[in-house]
N, C-alpha and C positions, 0 to 999 in steps of 0.2 A: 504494500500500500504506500504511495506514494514515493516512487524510488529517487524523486527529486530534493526529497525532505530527508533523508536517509541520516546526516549525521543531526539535522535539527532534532528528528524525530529523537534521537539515543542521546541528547543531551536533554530534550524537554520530558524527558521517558523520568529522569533523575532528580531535576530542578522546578518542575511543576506541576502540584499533587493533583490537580482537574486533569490538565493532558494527563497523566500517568492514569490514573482512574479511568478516563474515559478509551484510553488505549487498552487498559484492561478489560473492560466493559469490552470494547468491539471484538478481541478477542473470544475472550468466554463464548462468546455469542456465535463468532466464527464457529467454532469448534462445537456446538453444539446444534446447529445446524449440517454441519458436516456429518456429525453421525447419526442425525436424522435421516440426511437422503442414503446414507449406507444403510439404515435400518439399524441401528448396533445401538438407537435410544428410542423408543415409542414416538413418534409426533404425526400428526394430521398434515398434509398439502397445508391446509388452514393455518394451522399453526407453522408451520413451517415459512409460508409467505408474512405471516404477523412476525416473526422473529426476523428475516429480512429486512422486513423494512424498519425495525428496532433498528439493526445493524446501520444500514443506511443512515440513520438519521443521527447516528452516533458516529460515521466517517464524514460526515457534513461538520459537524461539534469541531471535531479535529481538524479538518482542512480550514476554519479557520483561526481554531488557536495556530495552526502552522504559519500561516499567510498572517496573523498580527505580529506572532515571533519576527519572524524574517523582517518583515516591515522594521521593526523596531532593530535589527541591528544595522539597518542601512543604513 
């Protein structure tokens, strides 16, 4: 996710507990959608597109803590 943010992201991962929280949050979220569509965790299409769009709106949060970070060291 975002591989143009890649060292902002691993310093905002350390120095800012919303990004780091919310990078956790998309995570978790990742990963458990994942082993929804394997089958390997119970979930409905339904639930499955409701945890999506969780996800979504939580790489939205982050891109732009990322885009005010950058701003700011320019």
């Amino acid at each position: 996710m975002f591989p143009e943010y890649r060292d902002l992201i691993s310093q905002l991962k350390t120095s800012d507990h919303q990004f780091s929280r919310l990078f956790e949050q998309h995570n978790a979220l990742d990963q458990r959608i994942k082993r929804m569509d394997n089958h390997a965790e119970p979930g409905t299409h339904e639930e499955i597109e409701t945890l999506k769009k969780e996800k979504l709106l939580l790489k939205d949060q982050i891109y732009v803590l990322l885009k005010n970070a950058s701003a700011g060291k320019g």
